[in-house]
Each structure stands twice: as structure tokens, then as C-alpha cells.
C-alpha beads as a LAMMPS data file, in Angstrom:
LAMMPS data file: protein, C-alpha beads

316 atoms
315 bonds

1 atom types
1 bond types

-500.0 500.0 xlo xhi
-500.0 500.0 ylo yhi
-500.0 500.0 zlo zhi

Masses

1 110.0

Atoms # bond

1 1 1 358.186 -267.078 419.626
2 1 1 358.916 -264.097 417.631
3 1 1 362.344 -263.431 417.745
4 1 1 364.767 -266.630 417.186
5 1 1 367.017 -267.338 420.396
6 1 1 371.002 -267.019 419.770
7 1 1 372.938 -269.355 420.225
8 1 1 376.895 -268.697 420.177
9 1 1 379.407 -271.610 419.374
10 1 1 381.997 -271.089 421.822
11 1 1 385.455 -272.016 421.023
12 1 1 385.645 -273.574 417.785
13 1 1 388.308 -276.168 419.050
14 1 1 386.304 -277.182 422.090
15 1 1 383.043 -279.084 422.100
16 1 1 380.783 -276.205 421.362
17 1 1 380.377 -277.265 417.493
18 1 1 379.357 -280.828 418.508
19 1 1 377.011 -280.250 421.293
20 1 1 375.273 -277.744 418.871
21 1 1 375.327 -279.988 415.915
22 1 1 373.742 -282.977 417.862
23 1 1 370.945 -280.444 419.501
24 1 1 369.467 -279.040 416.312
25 1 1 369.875 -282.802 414.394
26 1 1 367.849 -283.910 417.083
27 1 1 365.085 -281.188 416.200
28 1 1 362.504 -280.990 413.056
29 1 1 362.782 -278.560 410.701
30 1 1 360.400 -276.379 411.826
31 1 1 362.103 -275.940 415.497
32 1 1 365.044 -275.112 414.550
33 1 1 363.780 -272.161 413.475
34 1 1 363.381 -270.870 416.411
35 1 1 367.176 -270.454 417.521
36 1 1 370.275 -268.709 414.972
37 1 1 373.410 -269.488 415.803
38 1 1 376.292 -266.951 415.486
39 1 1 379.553 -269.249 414.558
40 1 1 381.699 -270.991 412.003
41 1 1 380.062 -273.038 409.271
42 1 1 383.760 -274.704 408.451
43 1 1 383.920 -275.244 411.968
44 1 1 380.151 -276.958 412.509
45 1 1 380.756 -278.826 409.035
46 1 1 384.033 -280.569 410.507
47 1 1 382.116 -281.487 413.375
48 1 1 379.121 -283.096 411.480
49 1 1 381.747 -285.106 409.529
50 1 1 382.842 -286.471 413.019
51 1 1 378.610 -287.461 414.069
52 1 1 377.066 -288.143 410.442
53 1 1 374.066 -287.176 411.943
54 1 1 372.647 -286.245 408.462
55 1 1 372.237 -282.387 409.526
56 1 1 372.442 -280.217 406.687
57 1 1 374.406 -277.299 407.623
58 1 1 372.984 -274.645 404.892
59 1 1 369.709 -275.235 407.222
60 1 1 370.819 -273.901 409.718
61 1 1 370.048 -270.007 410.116
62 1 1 373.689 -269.327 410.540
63 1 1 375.206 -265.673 411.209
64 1 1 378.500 -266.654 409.523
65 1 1 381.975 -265.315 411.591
66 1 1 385.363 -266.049 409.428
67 1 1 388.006 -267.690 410.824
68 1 1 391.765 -266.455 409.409
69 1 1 393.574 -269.525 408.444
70 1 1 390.459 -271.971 408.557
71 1 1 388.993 -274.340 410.747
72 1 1 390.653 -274.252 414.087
73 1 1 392.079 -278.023 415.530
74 1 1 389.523 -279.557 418.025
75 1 1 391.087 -279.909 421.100
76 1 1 394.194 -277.432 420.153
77 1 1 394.404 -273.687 422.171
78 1 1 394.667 -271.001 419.457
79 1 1 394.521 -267.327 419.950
80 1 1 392.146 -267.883 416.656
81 1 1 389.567 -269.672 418.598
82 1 1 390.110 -267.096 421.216
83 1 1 388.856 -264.160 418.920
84 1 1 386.212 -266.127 417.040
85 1 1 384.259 -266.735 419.967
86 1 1 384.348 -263.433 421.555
87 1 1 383.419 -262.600 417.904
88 1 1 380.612 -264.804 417.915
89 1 1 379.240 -263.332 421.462
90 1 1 379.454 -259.797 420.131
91 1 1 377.433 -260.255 417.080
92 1 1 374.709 -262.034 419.218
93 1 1 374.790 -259.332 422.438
94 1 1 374.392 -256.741 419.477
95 1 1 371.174 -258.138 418.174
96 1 1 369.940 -258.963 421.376
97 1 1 369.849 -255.485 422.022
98 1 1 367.991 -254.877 418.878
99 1 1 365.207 -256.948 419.663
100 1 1 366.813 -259.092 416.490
101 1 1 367.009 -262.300 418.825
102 1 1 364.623 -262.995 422.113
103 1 1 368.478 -264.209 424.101
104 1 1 371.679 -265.826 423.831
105 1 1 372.548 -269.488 424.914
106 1 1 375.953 -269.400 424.603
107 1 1 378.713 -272.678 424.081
108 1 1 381.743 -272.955 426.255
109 1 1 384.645 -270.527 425.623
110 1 1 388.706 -270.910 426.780
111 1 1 389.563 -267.798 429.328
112 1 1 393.317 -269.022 428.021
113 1 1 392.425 -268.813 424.054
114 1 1 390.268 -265.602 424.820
115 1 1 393.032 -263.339 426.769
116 1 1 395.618 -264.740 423.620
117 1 1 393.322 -263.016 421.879
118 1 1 393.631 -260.089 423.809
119 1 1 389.974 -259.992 425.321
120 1 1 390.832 -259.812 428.694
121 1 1 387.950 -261.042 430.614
122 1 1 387.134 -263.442 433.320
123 1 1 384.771 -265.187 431.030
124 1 1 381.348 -265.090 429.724
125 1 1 379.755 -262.788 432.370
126 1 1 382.318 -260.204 432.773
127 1 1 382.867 -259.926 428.917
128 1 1 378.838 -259.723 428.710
129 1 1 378.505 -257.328 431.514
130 1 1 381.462 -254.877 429.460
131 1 1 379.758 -255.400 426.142
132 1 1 376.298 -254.277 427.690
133 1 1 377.372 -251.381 429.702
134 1 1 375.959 -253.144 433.140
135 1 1 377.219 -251.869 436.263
136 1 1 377.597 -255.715 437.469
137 1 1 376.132 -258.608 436.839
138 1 1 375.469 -262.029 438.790
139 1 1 375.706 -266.021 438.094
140 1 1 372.883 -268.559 438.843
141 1 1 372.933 -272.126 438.573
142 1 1 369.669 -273.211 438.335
143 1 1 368.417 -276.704 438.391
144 1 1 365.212 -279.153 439.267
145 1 1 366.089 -279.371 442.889
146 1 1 368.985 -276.574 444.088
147 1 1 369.471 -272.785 442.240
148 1 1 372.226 -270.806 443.697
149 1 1 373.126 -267.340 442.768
150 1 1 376.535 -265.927 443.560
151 1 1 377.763 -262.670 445.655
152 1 1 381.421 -263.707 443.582
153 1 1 382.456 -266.016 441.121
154 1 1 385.918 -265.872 439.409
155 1 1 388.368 -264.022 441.652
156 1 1 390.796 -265.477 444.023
157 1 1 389.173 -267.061 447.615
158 1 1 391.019 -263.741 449.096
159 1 1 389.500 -261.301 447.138
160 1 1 385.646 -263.031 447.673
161 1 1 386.063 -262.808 451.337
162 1 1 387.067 -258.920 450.805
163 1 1 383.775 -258.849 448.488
164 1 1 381.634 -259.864 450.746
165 1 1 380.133 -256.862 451.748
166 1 1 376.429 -255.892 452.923
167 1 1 376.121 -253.800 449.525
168 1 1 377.060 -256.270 447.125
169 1 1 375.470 -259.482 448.973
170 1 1 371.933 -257.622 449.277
171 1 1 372.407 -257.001 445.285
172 1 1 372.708 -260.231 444.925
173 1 1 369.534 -261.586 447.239
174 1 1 367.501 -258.768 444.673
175 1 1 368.545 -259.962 441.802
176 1 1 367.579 -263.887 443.096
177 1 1 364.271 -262.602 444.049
178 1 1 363.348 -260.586 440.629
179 1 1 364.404 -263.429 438.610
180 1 1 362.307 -266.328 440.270
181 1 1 359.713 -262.963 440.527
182 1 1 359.866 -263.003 437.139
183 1 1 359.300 -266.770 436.225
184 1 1 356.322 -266.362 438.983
185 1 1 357.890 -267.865 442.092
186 1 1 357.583 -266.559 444.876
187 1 1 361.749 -267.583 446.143
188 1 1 362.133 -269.029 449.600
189 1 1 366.422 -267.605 449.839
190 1 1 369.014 -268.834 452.063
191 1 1 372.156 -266.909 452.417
192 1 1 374.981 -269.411 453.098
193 1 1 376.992 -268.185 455.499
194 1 1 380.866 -267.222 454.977
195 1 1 382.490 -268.561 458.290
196 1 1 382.258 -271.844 459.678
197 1 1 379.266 -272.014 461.573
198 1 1 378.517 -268.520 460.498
199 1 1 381.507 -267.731 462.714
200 1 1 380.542 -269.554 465.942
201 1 1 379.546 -266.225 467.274
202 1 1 382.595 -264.374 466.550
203 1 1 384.934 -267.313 467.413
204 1 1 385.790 -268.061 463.481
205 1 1 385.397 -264.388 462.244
206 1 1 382.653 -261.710 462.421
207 1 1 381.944 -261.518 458.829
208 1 1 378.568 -263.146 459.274
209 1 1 377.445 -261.220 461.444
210 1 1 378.503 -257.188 460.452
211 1 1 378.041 -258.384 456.747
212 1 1 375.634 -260.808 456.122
213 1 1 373.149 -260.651 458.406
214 1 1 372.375 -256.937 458.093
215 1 1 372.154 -257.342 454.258
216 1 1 369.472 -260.105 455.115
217 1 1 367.866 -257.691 457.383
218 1 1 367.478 -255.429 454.843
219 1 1 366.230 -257.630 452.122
220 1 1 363.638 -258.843 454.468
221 1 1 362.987 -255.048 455.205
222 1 1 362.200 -254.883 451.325
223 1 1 359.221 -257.686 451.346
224 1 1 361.984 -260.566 450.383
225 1 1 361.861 -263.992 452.121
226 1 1 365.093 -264.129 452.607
227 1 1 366.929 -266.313 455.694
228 1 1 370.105 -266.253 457.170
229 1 1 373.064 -266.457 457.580
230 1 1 372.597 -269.883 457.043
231 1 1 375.767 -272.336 457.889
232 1 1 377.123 -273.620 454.383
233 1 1 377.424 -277.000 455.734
234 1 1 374.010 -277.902 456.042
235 1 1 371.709 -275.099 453.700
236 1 1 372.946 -277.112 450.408
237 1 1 371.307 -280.169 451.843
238 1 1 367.829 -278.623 453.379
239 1 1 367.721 -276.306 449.958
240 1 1 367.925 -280.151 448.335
241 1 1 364.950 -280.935 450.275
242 1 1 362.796 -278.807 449.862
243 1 1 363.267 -276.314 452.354
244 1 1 364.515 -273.083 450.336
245 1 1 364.083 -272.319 446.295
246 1 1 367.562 -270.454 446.152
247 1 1 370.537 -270.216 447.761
248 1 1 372.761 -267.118 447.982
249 1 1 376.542 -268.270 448.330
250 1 1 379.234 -266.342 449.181
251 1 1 381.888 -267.494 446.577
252 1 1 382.592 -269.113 443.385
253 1 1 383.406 -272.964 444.980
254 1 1 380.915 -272.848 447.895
255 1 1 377.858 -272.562 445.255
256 1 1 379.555 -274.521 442.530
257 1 1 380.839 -277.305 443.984
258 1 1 376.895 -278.824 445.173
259 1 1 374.985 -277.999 442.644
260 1 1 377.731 -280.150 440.071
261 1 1 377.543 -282.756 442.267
262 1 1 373.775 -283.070 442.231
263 1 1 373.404 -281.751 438.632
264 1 1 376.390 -282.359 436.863
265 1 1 374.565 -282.105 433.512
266 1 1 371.613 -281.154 433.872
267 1 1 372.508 -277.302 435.441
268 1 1 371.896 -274.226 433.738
269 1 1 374.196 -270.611 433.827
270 1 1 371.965 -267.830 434.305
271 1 1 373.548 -264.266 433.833
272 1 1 371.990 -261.901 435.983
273 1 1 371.554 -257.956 435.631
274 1 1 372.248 -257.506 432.044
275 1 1 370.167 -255.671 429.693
276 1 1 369.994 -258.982 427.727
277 1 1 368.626 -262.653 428.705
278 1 1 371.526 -264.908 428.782
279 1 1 372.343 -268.628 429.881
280 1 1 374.704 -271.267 428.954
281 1 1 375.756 -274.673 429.774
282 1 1 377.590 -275.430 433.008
283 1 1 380.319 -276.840 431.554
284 1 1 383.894 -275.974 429.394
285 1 1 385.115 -276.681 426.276
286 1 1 386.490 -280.753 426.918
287 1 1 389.722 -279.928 424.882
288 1 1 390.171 -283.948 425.797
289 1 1 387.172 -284.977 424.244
290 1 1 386.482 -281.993 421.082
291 1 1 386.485 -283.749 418.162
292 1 1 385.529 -287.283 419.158
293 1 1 381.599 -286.806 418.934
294 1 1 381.250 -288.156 422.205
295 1 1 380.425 -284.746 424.090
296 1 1 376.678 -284.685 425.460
297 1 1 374.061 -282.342 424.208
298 1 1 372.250 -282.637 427.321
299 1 1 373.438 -279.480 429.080
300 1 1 372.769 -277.724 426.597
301 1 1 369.101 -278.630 425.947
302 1 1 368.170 -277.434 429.497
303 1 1 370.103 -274.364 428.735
304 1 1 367.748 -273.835 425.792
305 1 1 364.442 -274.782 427.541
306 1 1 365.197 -272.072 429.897
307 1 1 366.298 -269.595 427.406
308 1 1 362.662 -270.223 426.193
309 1 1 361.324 -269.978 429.226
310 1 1 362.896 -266.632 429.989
311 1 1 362.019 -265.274 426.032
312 1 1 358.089 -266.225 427.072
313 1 1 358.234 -263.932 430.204
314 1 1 360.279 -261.117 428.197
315 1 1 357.327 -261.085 425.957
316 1 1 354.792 -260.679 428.357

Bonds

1 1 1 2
2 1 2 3
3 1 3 4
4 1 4 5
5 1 5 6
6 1 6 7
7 1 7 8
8 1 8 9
9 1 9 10
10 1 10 11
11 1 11 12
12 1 12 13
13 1 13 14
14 1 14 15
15 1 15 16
16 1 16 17
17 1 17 18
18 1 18 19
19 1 19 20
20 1 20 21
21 1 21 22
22 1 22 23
23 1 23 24
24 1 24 25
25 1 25 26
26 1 26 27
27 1 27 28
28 1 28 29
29 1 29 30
30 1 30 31
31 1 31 32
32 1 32 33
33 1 33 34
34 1 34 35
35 1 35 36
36 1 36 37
37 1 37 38
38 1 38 39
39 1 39 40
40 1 40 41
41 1 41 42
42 1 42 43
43 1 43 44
44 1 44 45
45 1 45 46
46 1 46 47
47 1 47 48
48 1 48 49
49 1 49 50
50 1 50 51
51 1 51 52
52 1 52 53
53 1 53 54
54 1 54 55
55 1 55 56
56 1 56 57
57 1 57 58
58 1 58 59
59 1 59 60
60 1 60 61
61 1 61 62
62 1 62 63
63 1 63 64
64 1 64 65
65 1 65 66
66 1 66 67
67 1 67 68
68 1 68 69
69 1 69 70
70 1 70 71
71 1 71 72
72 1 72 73
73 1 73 74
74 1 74 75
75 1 75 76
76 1 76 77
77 1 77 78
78 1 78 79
79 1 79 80
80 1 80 81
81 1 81 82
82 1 82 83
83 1 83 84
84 1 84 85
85 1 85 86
86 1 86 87
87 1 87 88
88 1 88 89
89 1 89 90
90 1 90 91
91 1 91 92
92 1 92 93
93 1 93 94
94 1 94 95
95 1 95 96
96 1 96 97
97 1 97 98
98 1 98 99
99 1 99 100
100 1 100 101
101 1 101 102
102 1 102 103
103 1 103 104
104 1 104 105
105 1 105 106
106 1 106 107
107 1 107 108
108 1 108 109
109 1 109 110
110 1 110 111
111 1 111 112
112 1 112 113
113 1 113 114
114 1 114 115
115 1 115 116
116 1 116 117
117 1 117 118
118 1 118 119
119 1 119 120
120 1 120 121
121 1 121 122
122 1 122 123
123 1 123 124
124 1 124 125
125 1 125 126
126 1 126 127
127 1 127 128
128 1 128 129
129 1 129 130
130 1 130 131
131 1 131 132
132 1 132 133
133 1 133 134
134 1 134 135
135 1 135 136
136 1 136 137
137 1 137 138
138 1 138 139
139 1 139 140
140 1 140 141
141 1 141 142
142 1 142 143
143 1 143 144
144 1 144 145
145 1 145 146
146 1 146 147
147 1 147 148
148 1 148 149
149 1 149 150
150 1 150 151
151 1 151 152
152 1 152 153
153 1 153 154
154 1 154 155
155 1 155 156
156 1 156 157
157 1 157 158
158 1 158 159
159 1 159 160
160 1 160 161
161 1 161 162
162 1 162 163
163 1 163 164
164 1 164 165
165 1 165 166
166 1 166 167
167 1 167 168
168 1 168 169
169 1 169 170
170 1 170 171
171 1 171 172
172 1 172 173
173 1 173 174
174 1 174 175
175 1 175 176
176 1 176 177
177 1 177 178
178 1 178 179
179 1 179 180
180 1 180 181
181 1 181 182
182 1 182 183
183 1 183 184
184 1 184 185
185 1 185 186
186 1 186 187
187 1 187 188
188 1 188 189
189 1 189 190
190 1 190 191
191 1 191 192
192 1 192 193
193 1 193 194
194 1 194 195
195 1 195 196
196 1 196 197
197 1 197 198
198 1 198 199
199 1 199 200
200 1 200 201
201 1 201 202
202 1 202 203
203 1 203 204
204 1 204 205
205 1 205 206
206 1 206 207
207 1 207 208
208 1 208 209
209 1 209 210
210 1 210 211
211 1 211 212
212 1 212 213
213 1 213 214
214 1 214 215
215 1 215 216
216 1 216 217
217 1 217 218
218 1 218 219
219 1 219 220
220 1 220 221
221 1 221 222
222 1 222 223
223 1 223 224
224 1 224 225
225 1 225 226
226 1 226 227
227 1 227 228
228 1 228 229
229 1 229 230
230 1 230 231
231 1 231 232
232 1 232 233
233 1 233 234
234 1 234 235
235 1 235 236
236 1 236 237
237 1 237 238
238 1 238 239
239 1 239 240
240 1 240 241
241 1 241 242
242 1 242 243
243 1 243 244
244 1 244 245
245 1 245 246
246 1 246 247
247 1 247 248
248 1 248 249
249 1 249 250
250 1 250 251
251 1 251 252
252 1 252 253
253 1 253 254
254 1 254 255
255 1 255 256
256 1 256 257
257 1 257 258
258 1 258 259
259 1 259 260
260 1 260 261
261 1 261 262
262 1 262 263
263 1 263 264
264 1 264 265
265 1 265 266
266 1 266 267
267 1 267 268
268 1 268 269
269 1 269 270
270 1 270 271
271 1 271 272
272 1 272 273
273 1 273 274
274 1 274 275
275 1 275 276
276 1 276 277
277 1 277 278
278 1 278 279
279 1 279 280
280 1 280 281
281 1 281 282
282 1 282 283
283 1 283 284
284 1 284 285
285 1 285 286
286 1 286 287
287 1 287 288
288 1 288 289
289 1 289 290
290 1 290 291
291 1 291 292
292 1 292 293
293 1 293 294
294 1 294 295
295 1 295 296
296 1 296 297
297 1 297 298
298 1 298 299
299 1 299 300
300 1 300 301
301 1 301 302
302 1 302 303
303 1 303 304
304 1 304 305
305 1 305 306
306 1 306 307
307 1 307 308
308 1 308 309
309 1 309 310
310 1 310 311
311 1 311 312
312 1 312 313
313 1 313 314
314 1 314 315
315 1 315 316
């Protein structure tokens, strides 16, 4: 690899610190230098005193962000966290775009502690899609056995119904297909459908068919294997099985809700349609737990596997 991979530390009073601590301990020397992380070194030191894993933090290639008032409380919401991590993600997204780092893994952040700030943003994806300039961007979860990539994510259950639209959902079934295009799979995608039983033929709503199934049309138009609408209550389950490589749902819960159950920590965050690779653990910050040294490190190992993956495929 010939650019390191970023890693950002989240909120400095959630678990971010630990998880990252615990990750490069458990790596040699020479493999850590293949990731920087953009953080706190106050902030990782005060979590190594919690784990004694023996990690010397002056290792560490560390792209140091200062903290007013020093280390922020684990497990306490402060505005100062807030700013420090969106500080954090726009050192990285700025030497992504450089070329200076092959992608960004990033650590939970606090939407609560990041609007105190001031950075008004829905979280990770909308602050990365304004810092890049995309027009939009889109969230996978990807996993060993379901992937699902949203049409919406963090807007009211109202306003995803109102979103959607053919335009938007055939987006989204393009920007599925390039990325398993990309990592050389040819994607098998279901679009779940909005209504029950995609609307029981306009008895529960007409949505599925004047919206979704012309956008699947048209995808299918453009050489994707795309299927659907598909009735949410069963296309989780055959997806599970075998049957389809990604699902397209129509709102945050509906794709959220089965692939935690199944892969709880094991599931990755993929940002979609930014100018920069990005993915990040499926999980928050644990106020309850920060500081304790009991948060898991497995999430985000899969996170950086496939931020590897992706850098390999950048290359080439």
C-alpha cells in the first residue's frame, strides 16, 4: 500500500479512542504503518491508561488536533468533542483528496456534540458529502451474508416516503452496482419495496408501482441485474440466503434494522458517491460504556479490511 489509510477518532468522549487503541496494539509494528490516525494524543493516552495494553502512543503516526481545555470526559457530551471530531474528519477528507492517504475509516461521532459545535449535519455522510463538494452521496452496510444500500437514511419516515422517487432510487441501484463493479462482482440487486406487499396492487398505496418499478425498469434498461419491487418482508431473508448480493431499501430502519440483527458487529458503513473512499463502523459512540475499556474493536477491524480492500482497487 502506498498511501497510509486514515483513520479519524470520533468523539473523544465516546469509545472511538479505545476501539482504536486496542486495534493498532493488536498489530506489529510494521502494520501499523499502514493507517495515520487524525485525533487527540491526550485523548488516546487516557484511554491506554484505562487498557495497559503496552501501546506506545509516540508510535503511532498521529496527525495531532488540540483540544481547548484538555482531554474531554469519556462518556460526557461537550460541544469540545463536538468540534474535535469534525476537526479530525476535515484534516483526513483534505488529504484524501491529495492522494496523502489511500481513505478514511472513521470512529463514531455525537450528531448532539457535533451541532453544539455548530456543524450542523446529519452525521458522517452528509458532513462528508458538504466537505467534498458531492452532489449526494449514499450508505451501504455491507457484510458476509446481506449488503444493503439506502435510497434515505437520516430524515424523518415522512420525508423518506416523499424521497422515494424514480430519480433518486435508480441513483441509488447505480451506485450499488459500480461499487460491487468495482470490487469485481457482478451484484444480483433487490429493491425492497416501500408498501406492504409492494402495495397489494394499489390497495396499500401506488408508490411501488409509479416509483419503484419504473426506476428498476430502467436500471435493467442500463445492463443492471436489478429485481423488483421486491416485498420488504421476505427480500431480507432470500438476500440471507443466497438469493441476491444487495439489497436496495427504501429508508433508514427498513435496511438497518436486518442487517444489525444478523451482523451486529461485524457490519461495515460504506459512503457512496464521494470523491473519497470512506467507511466506518456501524456503531455510536457507547457514552455508557467510554472509558471502561470494555468497547470491542471488532467493528472496526472489518471496517479496516475493507478500507484495504477498496485502497487495492483505487490503485488499480
Amino acid at each position: 500500500m502506498s498511501a497510509p489509510i486514515g483513520i479519524t477518532m470520533g468523539d473523544p468522549a465516546g469509545v472511538g479512542p479505545e476501539i482504536i487503541i486496542k486495534s493498532m496494539a493488536s498489530l506489529t509494528p510494521e502494520a501499523r504503518r499502514d493507517y495515520r490516525i487524525f485525533g487527540n494524543a491526550d485523548s488516546l493516552a487516557a484511554a491506554e491508561k484505562v487498557l495497559r495494553t503496552g501501546l506506545n502512543i509516540g508510535s503511532l503516526d498521529l496527525r495531532q488536533t488540540d483540544i481547548p481545555g484538555g482531554v474531554v470526559p469519556f462518556g460526557k457530551l461537550d460541544e469540545r468533542g463536538g468540534e474535535a471530531c469534525f476537526r479530525f474528519i476535515e484534516t483526513a477528507v483534505r488529504q484524501a483528496e491529495r492522494g496523502e492517504i489511500a481513505g478514511i475509516v472513521t470512529a463514531p461521532i455525537n450528531k448532539a456534540a457535533l451541532n453544539a459545535a455548530g456543524h450542523h449535519y446529519d452525521g458522517h455522510t452528509g458532513m462528508l458529502a458538504s466537505l467534498t463538494g458531492a452532489a449526494s452521496s449514499f450508505m451501504l452496510l455491507t457484510s458476509e451474508r446481506l449488503n444493503v444500500i439506502h435510497v434515505s437514511t437520516h430524515i424523518s419516515l415522512k420525508g423518506a416516503i416523499d424521497r422515494a422517487r424514480t430519480d433518486r432510487i435508480l441513483a441509488t441501484i447505480r451506485a450499488g452496482h459500480q461499487q460491487f463493479h468495482r470490487l469485481g462482482i457482478q451484484a444480483r440487486i433487490a429493491v425492497a419495496g416501500l408498501n406492504p406487499h409492494c402495495g397489494e396492487g394499489g390497495l396499500f398505496g401506488d408508490e411501488d408501482e409509479l416509483q419503484i418499478a419504473p426506476a428498476v425498469a430502467a436500471a435493467r434498461a442500463e445492463g443492471i441485474d436489478a429485481h423488483g419491487p421486491v416485498p420488504a418482508d421476505t427480500v431480507f431473508h432470500r438476500a440471507y440466503e443466497g438469493a441476491f448480493d444487495l439489497i436496495v431499501a427504501q429508508y433508514h430502519d427498513q435496511g438497518h434494522i436486518p442487517i444489525k440483527l444478523v451482523a451486529f458487529d461485524t457490519a461495515v458503513n460504506v459512503s457512496l458517491g464521494l470523491p473519497i473512499d470512506r467507511c466506518s463502523v456501524d456503531h455510536g459512540t457507547a457514552f455508557d460504556i467510554a472509558g471502561k475499556g470494555i468497547a470491542k474493536n471488532v467493528n472496526l477491524d472489518h471496517a479496516l479490511a475493507y478500507a484495504r480492500r477498496m485502497a487495492a482497487t483505487r490503485k488499480a
